[in-house]
LOMI-348081 format. One record per atom (N, C-alpha, C): residue in one letter; chain; z negated, y negated, x. Coordinates in nm, 2 decimals. Atoms other than C-alpha are relative to their C-alpha. Last residue first. Example, Ala and Ser with C-alpha at 12.3 -4.5 7.8 and 13.67 -1.06 7.14 Angstrom:
REM LOMI-348081
REC_resn_chain_z_y_x
REC_s_A_0.00_0.11_-0.09;
REC_s_A_-0.71_0.11_1.37;
REC_s_A_-0.08_-0.11_-0.08;
REC_a_A_0.00_0.12_0.09;
REC_a_A_-0.78_0.45_1.23;
REC_a_A_0.00_-0.12_0.09;
END
This chain:
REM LOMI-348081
REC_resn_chain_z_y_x
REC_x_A_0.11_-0.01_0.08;
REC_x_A_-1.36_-1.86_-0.99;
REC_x_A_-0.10_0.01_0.02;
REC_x_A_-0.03_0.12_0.09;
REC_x_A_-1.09_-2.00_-0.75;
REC_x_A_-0.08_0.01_-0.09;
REC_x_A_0.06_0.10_-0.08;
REC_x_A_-1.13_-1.74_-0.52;
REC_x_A_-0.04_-0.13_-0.08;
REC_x_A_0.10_-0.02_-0.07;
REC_x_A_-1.06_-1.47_-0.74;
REC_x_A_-0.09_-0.04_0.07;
REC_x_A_0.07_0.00_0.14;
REC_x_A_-0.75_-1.60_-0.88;
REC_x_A_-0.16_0.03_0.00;
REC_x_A_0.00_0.13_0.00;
REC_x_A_-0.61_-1.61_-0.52;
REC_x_A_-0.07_-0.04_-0.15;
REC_x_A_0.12_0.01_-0.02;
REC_x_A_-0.72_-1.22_-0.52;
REC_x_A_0.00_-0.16_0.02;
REC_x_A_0.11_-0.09_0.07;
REC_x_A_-0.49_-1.17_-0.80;
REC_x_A_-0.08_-0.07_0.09;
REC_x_A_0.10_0.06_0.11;
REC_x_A_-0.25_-1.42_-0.72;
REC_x_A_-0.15_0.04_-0.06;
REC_x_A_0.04_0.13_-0.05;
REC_x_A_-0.22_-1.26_-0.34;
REC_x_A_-0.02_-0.08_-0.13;
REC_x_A_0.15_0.04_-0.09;
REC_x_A_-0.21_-0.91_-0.46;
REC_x_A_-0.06_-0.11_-0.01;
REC_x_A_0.16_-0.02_0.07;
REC_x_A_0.04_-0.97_-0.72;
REC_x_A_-0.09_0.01_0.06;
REC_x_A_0.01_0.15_0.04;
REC_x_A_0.29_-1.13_-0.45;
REC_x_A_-0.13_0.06_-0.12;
REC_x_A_-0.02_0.09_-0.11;
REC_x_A_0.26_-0.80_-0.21;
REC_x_A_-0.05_-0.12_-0.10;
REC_x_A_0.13_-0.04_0.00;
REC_x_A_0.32_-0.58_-0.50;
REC_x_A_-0.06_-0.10_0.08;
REC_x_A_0.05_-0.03_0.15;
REC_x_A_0.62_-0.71_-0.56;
REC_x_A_-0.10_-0.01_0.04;
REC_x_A_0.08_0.09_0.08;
REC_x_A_0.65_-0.81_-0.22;
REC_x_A_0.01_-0.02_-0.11;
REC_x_A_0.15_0.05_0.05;
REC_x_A_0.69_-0.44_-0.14;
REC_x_A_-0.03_-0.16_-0.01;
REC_x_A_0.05_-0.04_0.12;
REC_x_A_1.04_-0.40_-0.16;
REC_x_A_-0.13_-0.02_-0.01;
REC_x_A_-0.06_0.12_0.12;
REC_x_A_1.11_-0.64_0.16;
REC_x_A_-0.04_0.06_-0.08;
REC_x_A_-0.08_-0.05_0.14;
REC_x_A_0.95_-0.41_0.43;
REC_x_A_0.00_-0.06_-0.13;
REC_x_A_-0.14_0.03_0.06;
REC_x_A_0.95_-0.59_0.75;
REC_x_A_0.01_0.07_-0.13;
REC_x_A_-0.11_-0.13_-0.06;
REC_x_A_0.66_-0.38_0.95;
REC_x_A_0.15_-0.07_-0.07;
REC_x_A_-0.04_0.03_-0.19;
REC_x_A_0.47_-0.70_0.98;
REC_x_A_0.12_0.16_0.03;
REC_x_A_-0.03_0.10_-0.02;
REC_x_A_0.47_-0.74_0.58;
REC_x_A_0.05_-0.02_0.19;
REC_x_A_-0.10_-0.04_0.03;
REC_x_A_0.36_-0.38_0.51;
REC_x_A_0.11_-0.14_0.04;
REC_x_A_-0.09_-0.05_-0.08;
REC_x_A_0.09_-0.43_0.74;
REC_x_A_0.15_0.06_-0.03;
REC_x_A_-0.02_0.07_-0.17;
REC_x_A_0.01_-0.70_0.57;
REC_x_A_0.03_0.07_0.08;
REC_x_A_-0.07_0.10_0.02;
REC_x_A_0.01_-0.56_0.23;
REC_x_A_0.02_-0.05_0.14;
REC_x_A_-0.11_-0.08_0.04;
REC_x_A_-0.19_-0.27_0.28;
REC_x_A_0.12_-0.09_0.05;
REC_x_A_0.00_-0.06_-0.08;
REC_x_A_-0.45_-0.47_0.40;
REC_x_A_0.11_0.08_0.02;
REC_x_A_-0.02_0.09_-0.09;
REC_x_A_-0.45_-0.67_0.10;
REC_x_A_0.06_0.07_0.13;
REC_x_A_-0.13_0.05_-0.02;
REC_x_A_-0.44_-0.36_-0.07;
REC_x_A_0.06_-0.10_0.03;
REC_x_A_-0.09_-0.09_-0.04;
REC_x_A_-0.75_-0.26_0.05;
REC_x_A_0.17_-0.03_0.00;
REC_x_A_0.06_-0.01_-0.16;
REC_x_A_-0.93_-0.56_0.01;
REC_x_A_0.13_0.05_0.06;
REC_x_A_-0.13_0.10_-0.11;
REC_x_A_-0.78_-0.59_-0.34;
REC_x_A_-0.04_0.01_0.12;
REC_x_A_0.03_0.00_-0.10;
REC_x_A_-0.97_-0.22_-0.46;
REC_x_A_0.13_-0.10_0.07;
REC_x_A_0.05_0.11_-0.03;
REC_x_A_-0.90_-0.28_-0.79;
REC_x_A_-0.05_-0.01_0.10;
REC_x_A_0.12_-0.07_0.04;
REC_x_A_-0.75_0.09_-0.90;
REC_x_A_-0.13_-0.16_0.02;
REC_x_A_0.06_-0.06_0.13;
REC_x_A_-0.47_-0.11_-0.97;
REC_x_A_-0.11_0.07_-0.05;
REC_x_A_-0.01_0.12_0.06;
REC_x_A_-0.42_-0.27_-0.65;
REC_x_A_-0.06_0.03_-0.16;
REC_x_A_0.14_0.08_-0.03;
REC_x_A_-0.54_0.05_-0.43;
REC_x_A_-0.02_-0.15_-0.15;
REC_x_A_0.14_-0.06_0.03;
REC_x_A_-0.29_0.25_-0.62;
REC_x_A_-0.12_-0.09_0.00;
REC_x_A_0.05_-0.02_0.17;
REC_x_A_0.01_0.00_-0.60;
REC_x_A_-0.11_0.04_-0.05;
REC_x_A_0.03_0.10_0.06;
REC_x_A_-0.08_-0.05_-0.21;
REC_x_A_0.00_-0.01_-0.15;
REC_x_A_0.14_0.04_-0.02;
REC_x_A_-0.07_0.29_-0.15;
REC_x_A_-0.06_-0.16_-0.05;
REC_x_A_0.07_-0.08_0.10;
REC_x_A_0.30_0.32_-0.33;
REC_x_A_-0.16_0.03_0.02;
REC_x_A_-0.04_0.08_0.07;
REC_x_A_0.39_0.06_-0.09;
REC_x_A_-0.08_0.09_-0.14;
REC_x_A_0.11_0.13_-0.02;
REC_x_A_0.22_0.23_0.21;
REC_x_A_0.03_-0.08_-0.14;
REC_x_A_0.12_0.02_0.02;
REC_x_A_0.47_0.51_0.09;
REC_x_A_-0.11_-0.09_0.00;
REC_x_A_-0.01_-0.07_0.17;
REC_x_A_0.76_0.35_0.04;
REC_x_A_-0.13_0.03_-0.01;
REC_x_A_-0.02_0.06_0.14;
REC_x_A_0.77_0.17_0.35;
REC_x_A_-0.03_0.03_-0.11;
REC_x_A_0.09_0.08_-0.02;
REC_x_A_0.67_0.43_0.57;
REC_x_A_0.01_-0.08_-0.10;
REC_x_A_0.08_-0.09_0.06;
REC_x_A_0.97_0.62_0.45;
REC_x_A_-0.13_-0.06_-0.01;
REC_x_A_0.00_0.03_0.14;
REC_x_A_1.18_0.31_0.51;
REC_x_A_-0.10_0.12_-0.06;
REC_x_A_0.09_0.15_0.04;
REC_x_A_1.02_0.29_0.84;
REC_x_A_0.08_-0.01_-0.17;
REC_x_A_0.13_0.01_0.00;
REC_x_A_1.09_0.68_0.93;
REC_x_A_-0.03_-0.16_-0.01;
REC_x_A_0.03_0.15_0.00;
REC_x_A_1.46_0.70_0.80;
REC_x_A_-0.16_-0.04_-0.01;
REC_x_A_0.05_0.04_-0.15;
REC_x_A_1.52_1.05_0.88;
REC_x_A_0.01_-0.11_0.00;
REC_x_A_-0.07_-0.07_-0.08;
REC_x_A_1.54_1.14_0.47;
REC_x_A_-0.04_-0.01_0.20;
REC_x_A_-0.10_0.10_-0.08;
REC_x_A_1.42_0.86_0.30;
REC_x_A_0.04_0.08_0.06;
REC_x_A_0.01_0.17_0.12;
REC_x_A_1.08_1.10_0.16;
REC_x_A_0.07_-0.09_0.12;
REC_x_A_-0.14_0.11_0.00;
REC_x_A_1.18_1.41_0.41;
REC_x_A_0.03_-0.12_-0.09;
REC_x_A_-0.11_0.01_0.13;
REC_x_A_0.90_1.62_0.30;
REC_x_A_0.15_-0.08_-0.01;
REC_x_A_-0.06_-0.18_0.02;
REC_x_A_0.77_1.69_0.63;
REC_x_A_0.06_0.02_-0.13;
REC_x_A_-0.08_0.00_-0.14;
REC_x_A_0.73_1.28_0.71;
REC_x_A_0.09_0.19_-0.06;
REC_x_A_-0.17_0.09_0.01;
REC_x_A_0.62_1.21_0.35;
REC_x_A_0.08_0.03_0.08;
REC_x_A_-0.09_-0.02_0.12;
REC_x_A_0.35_1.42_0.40;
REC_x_A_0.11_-0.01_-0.04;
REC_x_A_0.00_-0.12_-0.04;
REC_x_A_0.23_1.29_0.71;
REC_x_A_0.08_0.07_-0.10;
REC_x_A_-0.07_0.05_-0.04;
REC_x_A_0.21_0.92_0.50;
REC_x_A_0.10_0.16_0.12;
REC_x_A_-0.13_0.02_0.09;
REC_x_A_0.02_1.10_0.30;
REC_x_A_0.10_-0.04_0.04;
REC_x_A_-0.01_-0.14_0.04;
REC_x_A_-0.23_1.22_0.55;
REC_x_A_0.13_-0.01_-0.15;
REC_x_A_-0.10_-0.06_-0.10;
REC_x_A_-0.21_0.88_0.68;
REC_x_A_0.02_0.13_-0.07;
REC_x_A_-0.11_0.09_-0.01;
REC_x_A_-0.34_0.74_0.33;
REC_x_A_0.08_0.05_0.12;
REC_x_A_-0.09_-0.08_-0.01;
REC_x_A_-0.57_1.02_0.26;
REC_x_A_0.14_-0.07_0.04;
REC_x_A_-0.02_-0.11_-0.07;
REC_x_A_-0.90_0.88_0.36;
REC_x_A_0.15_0.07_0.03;
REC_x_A_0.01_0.05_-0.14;
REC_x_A_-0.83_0.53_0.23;
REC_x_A_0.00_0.13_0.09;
REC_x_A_-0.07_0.07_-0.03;
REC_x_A_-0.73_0.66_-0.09;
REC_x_A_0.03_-0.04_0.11;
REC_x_A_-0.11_-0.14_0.00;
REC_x_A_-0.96_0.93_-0.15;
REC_x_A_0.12_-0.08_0.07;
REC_x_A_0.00_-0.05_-0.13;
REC_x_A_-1.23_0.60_-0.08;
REC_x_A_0.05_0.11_0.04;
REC_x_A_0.02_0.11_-0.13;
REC_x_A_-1.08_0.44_-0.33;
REC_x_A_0.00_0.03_0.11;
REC_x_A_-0.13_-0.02_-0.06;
REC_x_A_-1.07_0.72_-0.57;
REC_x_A_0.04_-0.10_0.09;
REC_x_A_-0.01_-0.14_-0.12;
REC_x_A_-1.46_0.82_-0.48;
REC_x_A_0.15_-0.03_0.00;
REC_x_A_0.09_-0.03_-0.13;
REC_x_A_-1.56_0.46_-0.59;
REC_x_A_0.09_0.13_0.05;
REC_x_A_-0.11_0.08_-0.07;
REC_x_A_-1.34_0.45_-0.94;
REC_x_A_-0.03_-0.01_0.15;
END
């Protein structure tokens, strides 16, 4: 679980890169953004790296992107569940 974490952190611009030359939203570079970082944050969350997807989370939060507080609000129980034990 270690190496996909830290594939994760490595590749996150490099995917976000990706997205750009693949036209993921077409020429809508903050909804593309969006999507991806959003689909980083699912990974990190699931692989259990909350840090990361905290992190995720807040810059998806300062960029305005509404679909992610899904993810977003599981974060924050999870690692608010975390605190509390």
């Amino acid at each position: 679980m270690k190496s996909f974490q830290a594939l994760l952190r490595f590749y996150k611009f490099k995917l976000l890169r990706l997205a750009a030359f693949l036209q993921v939203s077409g020429a809508e570079e903050k909804t593309r953004r969006g999507r991806v970082l959003f689909l980083v944050a699912v990974a990190a969350f699931n692989s259990g790296d909350y840090n990361f997807a905290v992190t995720t989370c807040r810059t998806l939060k300062k960029e305005g992107y509404g679909p992610a507080w899904t993810v977003c609000r599981c974060v924050a129980i999870r690692t608010d569940r975390q605190r509390k034990y």
